[in-house]
N, C-alpha and C positions, 0 to 999 in steps of 0.2 A: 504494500500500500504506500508505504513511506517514498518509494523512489519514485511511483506517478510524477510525484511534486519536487521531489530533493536528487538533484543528479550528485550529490557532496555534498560531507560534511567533515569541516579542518578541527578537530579537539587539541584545545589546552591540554595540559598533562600536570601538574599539581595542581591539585585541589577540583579537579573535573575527573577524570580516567584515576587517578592517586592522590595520596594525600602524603608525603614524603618519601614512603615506603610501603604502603600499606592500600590495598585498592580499595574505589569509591564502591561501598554496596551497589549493585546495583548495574555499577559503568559495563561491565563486563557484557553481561546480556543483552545492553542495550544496543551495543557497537554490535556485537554479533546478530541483533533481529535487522537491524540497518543492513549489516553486507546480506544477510540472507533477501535481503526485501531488492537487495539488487544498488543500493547507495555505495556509492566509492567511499571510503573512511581515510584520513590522513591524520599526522598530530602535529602540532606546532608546538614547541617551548624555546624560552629565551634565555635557555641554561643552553651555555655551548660549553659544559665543560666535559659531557661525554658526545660521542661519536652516534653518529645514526643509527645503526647496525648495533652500538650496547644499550641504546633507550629501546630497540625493536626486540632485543632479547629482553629487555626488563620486563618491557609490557606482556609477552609472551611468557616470561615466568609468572608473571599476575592471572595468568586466563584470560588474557588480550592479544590476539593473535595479532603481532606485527609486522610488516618487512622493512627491513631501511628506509627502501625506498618510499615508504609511506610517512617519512619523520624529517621535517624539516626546521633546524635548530636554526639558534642566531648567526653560530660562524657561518653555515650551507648560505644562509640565506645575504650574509657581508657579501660572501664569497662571490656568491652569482651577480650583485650589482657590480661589483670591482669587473667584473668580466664584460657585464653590456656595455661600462662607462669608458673602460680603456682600450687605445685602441692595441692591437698585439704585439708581443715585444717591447710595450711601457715597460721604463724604467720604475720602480717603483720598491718604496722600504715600508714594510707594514712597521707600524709598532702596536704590539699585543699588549693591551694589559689588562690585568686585572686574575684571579687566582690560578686560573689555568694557561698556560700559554700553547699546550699540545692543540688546543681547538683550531686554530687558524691555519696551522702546518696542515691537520687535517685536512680542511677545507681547501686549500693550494692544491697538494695533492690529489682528492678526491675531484676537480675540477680541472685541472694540469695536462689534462687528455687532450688539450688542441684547442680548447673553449672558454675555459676562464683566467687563471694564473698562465704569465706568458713566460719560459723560461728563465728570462732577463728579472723576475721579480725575487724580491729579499723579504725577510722577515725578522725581525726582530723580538723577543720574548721579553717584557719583564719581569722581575723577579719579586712573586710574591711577597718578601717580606719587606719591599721596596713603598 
């Protein structure tokens, strides 16, 4: 019934689908009667401090069936505007901050394939206790 009217729908992940650690009663079935009803399901958070592929197994260890490719975090999401904005082969020094610095290397990498980070780019990490 749901996807007559709903082609998608993008879930927060704390405090919607989880609550730190622990699943929302309830999110579980709900995601699941949505893809059964034929809805595309995606998640957005603005924690880029793990990787798409380990929020896709967290949720899957919750009884929320995920694939990577359905999670798109804050770095994925830097990531891809840095790519539509520059043109290829920009010179360019990220500076990362803030408690994780592995999230952006990520994102480089994970987009690095011809499309967003262009060889010639740098990155720089700071240091947490900075």
């Amino acid at each position: 019934m749901a996807g007559q009217f709903t082609h998608g729908v993008i879930f927060d992940l704390d405090g919607v689908v989880y609550l730190i650690d622990k699943p929302i009663p309830g999110a579980a079935e709900a995601i699941e009667r949505l893809r059964r009803d034929g809805v595309h399901v995606a998640y957005a958070t603005n924690n880029a401090s793990r990787r798409a592929g380990d929020v896709a197994a967290l949720l899957t260890g919750m009884g929320v069936p995920a694939k990577a490719d359905e999670v798109l975090n804050s770095a994925g999401a830097a990531a891809a505007l840095l790519a539509k904005r520059l043109p290829a082969g920009a010179p360019l020094t990220l500076f990362a901050i803030g408690r994780s610095i592995g999230w952006i290397g990520h994102a480089i990498e994970q987009y690095a394939t011809g499309q967003l980070i262009r060889p010639r780019a740098k990155y720089v990490g700071a240091v947490p206790s900075v």
